[in-house]
Each structure stands twice: as structure tokens, then as C-alpha cells.
PASEBA-1860 file (N, C-alpha, C; in nm, 3 decimals):
! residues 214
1> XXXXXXXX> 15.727/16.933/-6.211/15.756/16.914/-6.354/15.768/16.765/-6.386 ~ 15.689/16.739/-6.498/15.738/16.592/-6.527/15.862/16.537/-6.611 ~ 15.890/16.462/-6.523/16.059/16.430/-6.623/16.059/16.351/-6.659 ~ 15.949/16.282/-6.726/15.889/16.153/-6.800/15.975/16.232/-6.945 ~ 15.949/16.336/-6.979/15.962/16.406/-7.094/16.140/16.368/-7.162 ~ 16.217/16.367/-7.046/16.345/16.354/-7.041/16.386/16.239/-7.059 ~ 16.342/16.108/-7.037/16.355/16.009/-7.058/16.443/15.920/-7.144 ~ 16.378/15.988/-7.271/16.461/15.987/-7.399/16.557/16.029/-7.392
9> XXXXXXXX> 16.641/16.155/-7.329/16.798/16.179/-7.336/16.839/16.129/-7.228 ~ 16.770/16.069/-7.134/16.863/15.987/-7.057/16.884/15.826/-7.127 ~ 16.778/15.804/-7.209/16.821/15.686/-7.288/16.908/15.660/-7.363 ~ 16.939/15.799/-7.426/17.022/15.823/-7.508/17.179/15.802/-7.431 ~ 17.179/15.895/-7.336/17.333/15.882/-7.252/17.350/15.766/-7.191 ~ 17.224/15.626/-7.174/17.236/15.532/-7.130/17.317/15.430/-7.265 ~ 17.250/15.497/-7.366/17.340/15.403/-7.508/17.468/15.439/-7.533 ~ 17.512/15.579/-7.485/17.669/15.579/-7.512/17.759/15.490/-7.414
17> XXXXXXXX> 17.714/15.535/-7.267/17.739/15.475/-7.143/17.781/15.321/-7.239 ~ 17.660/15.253/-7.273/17.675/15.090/-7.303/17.787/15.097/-7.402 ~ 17.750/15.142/-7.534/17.910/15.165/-7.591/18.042/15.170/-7.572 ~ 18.073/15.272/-7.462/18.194/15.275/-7.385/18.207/15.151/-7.369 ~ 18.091/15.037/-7.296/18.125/14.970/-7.212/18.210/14.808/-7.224 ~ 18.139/14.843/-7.403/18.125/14.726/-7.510/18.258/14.769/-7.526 ~ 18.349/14.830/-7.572/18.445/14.881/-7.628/18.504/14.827/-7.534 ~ 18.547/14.933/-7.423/18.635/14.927/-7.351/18.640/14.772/-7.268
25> XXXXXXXX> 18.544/14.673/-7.238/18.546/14.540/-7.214/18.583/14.495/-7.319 ~ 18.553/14.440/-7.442/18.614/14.396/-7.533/18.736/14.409/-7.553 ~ 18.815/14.511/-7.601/18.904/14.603/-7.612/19.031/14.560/-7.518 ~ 18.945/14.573/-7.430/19.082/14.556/-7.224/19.099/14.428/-7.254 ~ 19.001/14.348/-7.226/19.048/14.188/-7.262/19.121/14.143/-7.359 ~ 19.082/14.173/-7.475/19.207/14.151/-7.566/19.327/14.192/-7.503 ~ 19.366/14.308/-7.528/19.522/14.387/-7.454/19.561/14.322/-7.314 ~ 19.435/14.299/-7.176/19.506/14.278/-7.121/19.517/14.125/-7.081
33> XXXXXXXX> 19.477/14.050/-7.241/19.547/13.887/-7.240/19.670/13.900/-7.309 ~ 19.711/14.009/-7.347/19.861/14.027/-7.426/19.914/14.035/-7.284 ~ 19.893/14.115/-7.203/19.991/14.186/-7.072/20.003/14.044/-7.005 ~ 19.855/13.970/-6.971/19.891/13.841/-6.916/20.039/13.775/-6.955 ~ 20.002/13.752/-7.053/20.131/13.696/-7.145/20.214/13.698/-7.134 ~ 20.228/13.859/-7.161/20.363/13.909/-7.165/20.459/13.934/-7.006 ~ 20.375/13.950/-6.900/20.424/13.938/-6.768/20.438/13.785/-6.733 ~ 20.364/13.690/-6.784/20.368/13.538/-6.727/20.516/13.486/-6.823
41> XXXXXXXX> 20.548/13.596/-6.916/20.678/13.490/-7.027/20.813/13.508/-6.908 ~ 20.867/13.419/-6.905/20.997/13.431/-6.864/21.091/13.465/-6.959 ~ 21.106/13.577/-7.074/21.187/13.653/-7.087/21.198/13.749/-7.038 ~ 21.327/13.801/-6.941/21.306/13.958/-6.867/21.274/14.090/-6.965 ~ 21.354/14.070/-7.062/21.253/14.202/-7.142/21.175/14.158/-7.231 ~ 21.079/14.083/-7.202/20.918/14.126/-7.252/20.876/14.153/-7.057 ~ 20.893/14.059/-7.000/20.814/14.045/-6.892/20.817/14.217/-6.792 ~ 20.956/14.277/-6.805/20.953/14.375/-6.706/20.890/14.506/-6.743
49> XXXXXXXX> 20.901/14.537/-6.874/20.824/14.630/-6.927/20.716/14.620/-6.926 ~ 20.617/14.480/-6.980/20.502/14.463/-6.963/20.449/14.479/-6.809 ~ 20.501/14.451/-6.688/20.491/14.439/-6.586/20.496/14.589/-6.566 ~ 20.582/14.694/-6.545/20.562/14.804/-6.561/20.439/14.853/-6.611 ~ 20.409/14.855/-6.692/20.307/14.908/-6.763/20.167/14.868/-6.692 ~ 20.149/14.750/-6.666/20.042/14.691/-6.584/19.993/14.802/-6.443 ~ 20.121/14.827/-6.375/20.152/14.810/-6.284/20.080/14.953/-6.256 ~ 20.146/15.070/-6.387/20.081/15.193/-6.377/19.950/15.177/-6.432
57> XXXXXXXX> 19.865/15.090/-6.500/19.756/15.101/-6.505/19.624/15.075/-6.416 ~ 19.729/14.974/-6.349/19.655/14.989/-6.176/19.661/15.092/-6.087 ~ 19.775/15.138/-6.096/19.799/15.246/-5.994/19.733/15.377/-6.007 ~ 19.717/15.402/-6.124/19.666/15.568/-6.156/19.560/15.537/-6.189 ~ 19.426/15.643/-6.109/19.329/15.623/-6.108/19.232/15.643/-6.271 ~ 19.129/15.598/-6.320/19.077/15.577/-6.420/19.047/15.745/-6.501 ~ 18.960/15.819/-6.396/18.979/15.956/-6.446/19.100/16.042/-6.478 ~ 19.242/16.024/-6.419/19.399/16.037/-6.451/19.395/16.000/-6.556
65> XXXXXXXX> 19.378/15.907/-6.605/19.385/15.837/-6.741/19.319/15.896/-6.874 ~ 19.189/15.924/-6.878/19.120/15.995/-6.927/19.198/16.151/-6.913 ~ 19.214/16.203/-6.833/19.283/16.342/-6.850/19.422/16.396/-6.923 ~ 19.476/16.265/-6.923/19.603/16.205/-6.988/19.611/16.204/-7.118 ~ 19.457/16.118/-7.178/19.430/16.126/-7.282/19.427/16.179/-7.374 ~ 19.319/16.290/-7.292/19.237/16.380/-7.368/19.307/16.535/-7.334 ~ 19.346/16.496/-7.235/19.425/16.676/-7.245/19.558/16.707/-7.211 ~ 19.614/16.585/-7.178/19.801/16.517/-7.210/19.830/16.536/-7.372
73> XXXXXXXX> 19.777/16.414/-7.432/19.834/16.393/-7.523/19.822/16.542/-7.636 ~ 19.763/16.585/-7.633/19.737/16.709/-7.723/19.866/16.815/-7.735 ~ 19.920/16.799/-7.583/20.061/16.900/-7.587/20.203/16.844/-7.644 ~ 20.150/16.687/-7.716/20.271/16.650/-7.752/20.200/16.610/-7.947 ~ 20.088/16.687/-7.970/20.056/16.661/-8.106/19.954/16.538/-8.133 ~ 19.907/16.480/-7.995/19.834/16.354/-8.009/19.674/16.358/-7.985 ~ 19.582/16.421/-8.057/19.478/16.489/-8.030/19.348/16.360/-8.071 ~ 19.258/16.347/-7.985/19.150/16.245/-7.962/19.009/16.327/-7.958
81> XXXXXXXX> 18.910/16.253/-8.049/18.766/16.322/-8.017/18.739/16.277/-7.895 ~ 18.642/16.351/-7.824/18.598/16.291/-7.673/18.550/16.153/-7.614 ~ 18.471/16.114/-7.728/18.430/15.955/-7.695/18.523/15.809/-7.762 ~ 18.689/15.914/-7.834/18.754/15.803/-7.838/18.873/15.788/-7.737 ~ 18.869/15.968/-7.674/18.969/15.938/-7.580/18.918/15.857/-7.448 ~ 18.766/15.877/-7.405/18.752/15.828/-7.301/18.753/15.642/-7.364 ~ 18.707/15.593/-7.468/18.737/15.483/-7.475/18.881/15.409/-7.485 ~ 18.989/15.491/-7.524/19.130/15.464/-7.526/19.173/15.485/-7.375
89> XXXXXXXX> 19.115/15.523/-7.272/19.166/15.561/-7.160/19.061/15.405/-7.046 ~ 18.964/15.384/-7.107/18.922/15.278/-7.026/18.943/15.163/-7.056 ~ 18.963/15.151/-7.185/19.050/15.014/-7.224/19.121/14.974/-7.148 ~ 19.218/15.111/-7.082/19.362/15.075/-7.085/19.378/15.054/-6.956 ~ 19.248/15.124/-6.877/19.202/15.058/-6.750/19.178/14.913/-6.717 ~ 19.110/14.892/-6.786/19.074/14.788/-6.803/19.169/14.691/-6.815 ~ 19.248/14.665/-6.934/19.348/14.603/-6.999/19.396/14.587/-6.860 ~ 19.459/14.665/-6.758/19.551/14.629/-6.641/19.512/14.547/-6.584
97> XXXXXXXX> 19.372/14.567/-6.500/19.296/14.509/-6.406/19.278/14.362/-6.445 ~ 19.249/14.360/-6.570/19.202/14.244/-6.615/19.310/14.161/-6.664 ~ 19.410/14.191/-6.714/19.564/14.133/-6.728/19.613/14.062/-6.560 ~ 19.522/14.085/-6.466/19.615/14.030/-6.305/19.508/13.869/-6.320 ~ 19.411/13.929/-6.376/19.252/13.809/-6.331/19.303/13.692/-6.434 ~ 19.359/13.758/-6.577/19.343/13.613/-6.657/19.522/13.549/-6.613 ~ 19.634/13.641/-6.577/19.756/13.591/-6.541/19.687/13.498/-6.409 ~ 19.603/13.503/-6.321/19.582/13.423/-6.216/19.524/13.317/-6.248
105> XXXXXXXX> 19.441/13.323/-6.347/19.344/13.202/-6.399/19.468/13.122/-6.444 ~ 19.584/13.167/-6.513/19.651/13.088/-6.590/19.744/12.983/-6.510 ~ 19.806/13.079/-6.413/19.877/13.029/-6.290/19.814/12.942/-6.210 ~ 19.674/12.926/-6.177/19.566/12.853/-6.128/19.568/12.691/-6.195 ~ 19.613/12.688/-6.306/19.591/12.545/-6.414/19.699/12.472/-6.314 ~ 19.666/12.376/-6.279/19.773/12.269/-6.220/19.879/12.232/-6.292 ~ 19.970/12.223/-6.246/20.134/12.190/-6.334/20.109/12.084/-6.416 ~ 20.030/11.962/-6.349/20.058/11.827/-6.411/19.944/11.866/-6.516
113> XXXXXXXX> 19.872/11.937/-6.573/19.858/11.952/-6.675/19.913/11.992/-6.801 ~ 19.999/12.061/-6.775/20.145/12.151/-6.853/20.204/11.964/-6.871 ~ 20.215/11.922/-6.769/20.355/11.769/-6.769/20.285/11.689/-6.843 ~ 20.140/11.669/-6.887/20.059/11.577/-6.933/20.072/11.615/-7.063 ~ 20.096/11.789/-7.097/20.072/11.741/-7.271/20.186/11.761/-7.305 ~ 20.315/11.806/-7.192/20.447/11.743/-7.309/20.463/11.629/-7.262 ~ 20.379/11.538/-7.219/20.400/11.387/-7.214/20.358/11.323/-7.319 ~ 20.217/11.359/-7.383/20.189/11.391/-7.495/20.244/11.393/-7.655
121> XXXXXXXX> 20.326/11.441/-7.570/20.450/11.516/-7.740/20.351/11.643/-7.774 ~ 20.318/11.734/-7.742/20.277/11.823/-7.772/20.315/11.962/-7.765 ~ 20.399/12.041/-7.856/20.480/12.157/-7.866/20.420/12.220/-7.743 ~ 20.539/12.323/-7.672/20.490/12.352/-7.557/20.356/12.527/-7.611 ~ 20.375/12.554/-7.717/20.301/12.634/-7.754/20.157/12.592/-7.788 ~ 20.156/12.481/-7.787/20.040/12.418/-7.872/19.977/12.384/-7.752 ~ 20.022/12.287/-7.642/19.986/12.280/-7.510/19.922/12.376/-7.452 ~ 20.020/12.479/-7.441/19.981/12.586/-7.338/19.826/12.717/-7.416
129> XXXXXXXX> 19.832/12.683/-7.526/19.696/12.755/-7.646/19.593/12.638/-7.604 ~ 19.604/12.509/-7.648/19.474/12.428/-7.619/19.455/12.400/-7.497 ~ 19.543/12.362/-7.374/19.518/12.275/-7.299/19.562/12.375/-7.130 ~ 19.597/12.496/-7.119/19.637/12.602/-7.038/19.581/12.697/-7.038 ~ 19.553/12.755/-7.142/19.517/12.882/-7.155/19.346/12.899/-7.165 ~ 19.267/12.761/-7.235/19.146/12.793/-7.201/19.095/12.728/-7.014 ~ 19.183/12.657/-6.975/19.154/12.661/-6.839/19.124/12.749/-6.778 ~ 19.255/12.838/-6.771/19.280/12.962/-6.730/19.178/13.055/-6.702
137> XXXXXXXX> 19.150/13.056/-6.877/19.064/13.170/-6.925/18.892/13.181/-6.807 ~ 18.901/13.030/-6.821/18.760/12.967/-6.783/18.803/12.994/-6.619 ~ 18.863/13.008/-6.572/18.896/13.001/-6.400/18.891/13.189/-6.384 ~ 18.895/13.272/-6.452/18.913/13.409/-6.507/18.740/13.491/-6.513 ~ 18.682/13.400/-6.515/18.520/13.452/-6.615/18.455/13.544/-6.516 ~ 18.475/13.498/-6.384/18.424/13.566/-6.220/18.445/13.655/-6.228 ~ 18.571/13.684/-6.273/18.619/13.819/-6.249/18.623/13.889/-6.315 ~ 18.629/13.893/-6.455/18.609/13.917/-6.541/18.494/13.994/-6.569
145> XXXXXXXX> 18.333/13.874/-6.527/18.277/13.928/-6.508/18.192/14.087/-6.411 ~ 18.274/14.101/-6.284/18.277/14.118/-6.197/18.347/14.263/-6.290 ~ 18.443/14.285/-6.341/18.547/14.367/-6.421/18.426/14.468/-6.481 ~ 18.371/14.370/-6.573/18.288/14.431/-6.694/18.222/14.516/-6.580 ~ 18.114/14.482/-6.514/18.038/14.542/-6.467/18.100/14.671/-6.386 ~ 18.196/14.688/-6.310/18.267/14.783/-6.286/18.274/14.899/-6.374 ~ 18.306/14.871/-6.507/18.388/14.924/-6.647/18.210/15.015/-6.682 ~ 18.083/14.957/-6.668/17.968/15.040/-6.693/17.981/15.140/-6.591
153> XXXXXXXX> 17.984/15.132/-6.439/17.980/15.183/-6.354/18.116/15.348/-6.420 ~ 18.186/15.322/-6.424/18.291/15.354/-6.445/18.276/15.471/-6.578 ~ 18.207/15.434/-6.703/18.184/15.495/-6.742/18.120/15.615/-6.749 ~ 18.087/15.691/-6.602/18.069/15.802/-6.573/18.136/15.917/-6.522 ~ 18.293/15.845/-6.543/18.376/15.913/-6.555/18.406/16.006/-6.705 ~ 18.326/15.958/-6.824/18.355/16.037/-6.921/18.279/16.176/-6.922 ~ 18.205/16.161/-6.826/18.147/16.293/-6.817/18.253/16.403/-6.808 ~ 18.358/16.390/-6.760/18.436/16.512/-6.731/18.521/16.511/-6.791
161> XXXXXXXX> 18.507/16.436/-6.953/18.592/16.511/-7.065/18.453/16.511/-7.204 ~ 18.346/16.557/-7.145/18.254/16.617/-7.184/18.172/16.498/-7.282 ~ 18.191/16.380/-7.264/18.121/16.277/-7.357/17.959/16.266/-7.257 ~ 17.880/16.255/-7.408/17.724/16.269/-7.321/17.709/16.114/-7.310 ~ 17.771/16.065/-7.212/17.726/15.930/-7.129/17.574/15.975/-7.064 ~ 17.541/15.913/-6.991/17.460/15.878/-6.920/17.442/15.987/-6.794 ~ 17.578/16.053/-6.716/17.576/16.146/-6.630/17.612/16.267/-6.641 ~ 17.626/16.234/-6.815/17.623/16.392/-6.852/17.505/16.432/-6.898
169> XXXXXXXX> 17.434/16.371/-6.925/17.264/16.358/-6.965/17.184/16.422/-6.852 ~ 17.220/16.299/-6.711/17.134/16.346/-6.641/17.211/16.513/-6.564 ~ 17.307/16.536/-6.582/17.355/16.683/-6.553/17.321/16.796/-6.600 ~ 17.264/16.789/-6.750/17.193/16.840/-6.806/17.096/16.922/-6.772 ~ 16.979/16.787/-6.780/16.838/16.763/-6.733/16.849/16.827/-6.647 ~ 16.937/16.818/-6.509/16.891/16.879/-6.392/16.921/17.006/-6.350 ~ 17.021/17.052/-6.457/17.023/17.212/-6.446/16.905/17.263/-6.544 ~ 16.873/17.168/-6.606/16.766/17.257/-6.660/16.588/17.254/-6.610
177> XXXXXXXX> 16.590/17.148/-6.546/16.477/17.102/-6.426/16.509/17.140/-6.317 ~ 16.620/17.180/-6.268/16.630/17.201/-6.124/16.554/17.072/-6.022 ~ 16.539/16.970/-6.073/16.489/16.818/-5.980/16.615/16.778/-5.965 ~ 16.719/16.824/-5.864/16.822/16.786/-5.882/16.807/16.618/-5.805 ~ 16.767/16.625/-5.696/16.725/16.462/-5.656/16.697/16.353/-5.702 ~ 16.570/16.463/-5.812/16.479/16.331/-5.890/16.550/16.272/-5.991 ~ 16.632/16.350/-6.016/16.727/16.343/-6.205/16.798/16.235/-6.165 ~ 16.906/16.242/-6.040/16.996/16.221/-5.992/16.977/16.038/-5.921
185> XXXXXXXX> 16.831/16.031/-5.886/16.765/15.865/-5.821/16.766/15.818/-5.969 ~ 16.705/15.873/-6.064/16.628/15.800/-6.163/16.781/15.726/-6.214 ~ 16.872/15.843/-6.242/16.997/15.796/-6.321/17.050/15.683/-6.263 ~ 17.054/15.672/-6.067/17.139/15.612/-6.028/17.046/15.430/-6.026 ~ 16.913/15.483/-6.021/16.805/15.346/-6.092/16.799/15.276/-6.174 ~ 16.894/15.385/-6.281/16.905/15.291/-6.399/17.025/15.197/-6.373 ~ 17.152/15.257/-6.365/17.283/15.201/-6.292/17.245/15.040/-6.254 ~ 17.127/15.085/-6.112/17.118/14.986/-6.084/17.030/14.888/-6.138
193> XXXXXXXX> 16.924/14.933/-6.207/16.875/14.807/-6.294/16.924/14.680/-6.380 ~ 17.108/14.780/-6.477/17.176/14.663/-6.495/17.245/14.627/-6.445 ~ 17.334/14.712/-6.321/17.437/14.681/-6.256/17.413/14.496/-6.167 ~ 17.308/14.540/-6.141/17.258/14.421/-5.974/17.227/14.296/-6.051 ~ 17.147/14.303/-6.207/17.123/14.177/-6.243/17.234/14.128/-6.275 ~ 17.293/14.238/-6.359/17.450/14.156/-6.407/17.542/14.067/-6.294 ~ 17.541/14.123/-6.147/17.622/14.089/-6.053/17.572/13.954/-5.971 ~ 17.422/13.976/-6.000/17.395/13.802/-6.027/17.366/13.715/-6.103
201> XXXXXXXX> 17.395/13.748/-6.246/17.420/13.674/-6.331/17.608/13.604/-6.290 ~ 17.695/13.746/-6.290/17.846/13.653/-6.226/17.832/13.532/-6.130 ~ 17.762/13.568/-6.019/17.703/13.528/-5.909/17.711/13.338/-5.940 ~ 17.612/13.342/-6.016/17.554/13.225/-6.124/17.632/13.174/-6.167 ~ 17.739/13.222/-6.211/17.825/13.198/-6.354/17.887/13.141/-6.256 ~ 17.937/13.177/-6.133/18.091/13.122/-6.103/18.029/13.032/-6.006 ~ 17.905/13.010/-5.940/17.859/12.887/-5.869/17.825/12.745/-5.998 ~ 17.834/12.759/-6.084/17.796/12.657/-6.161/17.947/12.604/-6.211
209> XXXXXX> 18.054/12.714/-6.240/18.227/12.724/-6.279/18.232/12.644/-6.182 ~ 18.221/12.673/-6.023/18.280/12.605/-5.903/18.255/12.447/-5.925 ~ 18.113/12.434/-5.984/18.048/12.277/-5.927/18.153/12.192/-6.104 ~ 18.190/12.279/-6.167/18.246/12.198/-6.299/18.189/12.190/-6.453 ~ 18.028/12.324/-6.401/17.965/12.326/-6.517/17.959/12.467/-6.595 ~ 18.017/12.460/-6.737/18.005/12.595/-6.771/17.919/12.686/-6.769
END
């Protein structure tokens, strides 16, 4: 049978897949430069709660999360369509993972830079926004990058709260082709078509970061 024909709905589950991916990267980074934050402040209550929270978003695995979501929250009145719970559930994945990478980037900035701009006279808020935090950010991008690409991979976890990603597409197809092999290479071909360039594009990114050039 030719599964040229199929193509198109695997393209299709390849565009939600990217969606998720856009979301939930976007999304995590924002939130988890709040968690940075909020775990790097030396007030104990912002820092321990936020730290908590981190802490379980590392710990419990990404599909937990999603199940949490989408079929937790419902018994307490908190009900999600499928492709917003799996995006509220990888955010929040995300948000953790990526809250340790930019708190390290930040911690990474040398002190005597902090001592240089209140030498400066420069509010320590104002310092640590211009002259800390995009260091940071920029010492962060590796991994970051490295993050994102995970977070596509990853998105084939929404298959099993029924969002037609990409491996619910090809799950489809192959009960209805019975090519369970062929369905199953092509999908994991695509994976890798963006997965591998992306991972040397990071690759790139952080040998040029290393030498001092953005």
C-alpha cells in the first residue's frame, strides 16, 4: 500500500506537534524566568515556595502532568480542552527545567560585575535587569536550546490525552494500513529531520557563545 497518500495527516499532526512546541517553549521560559527569580530572591517566602514548586516540576514525570491536567483537574471543577491541557501541562514542564538553566546562567555572572554597577551608582534593580540578567540569560541559550528541542520530542506525549499531534496521526494511519513499521520509521524520520538539525544548530550556538560571539 502506498502511504505517500497519508502524508498529509501526518503533516498535519506534525503542525500541532510544532504548536505545542511554540507554546509550551515560549510559555516555560517566560514562567520559568519568574521561578528563576523567585528561587534566586533571598526572601524565604518567595524563595521556598517557588523552590517547591520547581522542585515538583522536575520530579514528576511530563505525562503525570498531563494526566493531572486533563483528568485531575476535572474532579475538582477545572475542566481543559485536550490541546490546552496538554499545553498547560508542558509549559509547566518546561517552566521547571528551564527555571534551573536560566537560575545557573544567572549565578554564572561574576560578582565583580554586580560590585561594578553599584560602583556605578546604579539601583541594584536596574543593575541586576541591564547588566546580570542579560549575561545570564546569554550563558542559558545552550540549554535552553537543548530544552526546546526536548519539549518537540516530548510532545508525543499528548497523544495519550487524545490530541492529534504527530503520534497520534501516525497511530491512526497504522491501524488503518496495518504498515505498522513503515508508519512508525517515517514518523520517527520526521522527529529526526528537525530534531538533529536543531541539535546542531545549539551545537553552533554555544561554540561561537564559548569563543565571545553571539
Amino acid at each position: 500500500m502506498d502511504l505517500s497518500q497519508y502524508l498529509p495527516q501526518l503533516g498535519a499532526g506534525l503542525l500541532v506537534s510544532l504548536q505545542l512546541t511554540v507554546i509550551s517553549v515560549v510559555c516555560g521560559y517566560l514562567v520559568g524566568l519568574v521561578f528563576a527569580l523567585g528561587v534566586s530572591s533571598t526572601r524565604g517566602w518567595l524563595r521556598w515556595p517557588t523552590l517547591v514548586i520547581v522542585e515538583i516540576g522536575r520530579g514528576i514525570p511530563a505525562l503525570v502532568v498531563l494526566y493531572i491536567v486533563y483528568y485531575g483537574l476535572p474532579s475538582i471543577g477545572v475542566l481543559f480542552a485536550n490541546f490546552t491541557a496538554a499545553a498547560i501541562g508542558l509549559t509547566f514542564t518546561v517552566a521547571a527545567y528551564s527555571s534551573e538553566m536560566i537560575r545557573g546562567g544567572i549565578q554564572s555572572v561574576p560578582m565583580a560585575q554586580r560590585e561594578a554597577a553599584s560602583a556605578l551608582g546604579l539601583p541594584r534593580f536596574v543593575g541586576f535587569t541591564r547588566i546580570v540578567l542579560p549575561q545570564g540569560l546569554r550563558s542559558s541559550i545552550p540549554g535552553l536550546m537543548g530544552l526546546a528541542i526536548q519539549s518537540f520530542q516530548g510532545t508525543s506525549l499528548a497523544y495519550s490525552i487524545s490530541v492529534n499531534e504527530l503520534m497520534s496521526q501516525a497511530y491512526q494511519v497504522s491501524t488503518v494500513t496495518f504498515q505498522y513499521l513503515s508508519v512508525y520509521a517515517i514518523t520517527g524520520a520526521i522527529y529526526v529531520v528537525i530534531a538533529v538539525p536543531s541539535t546542531w544548530l545549539s551545537m553552533v550556538v554555544e561554540k561561537r557563545l564559548s569563543r565571545g560571539h553571539v
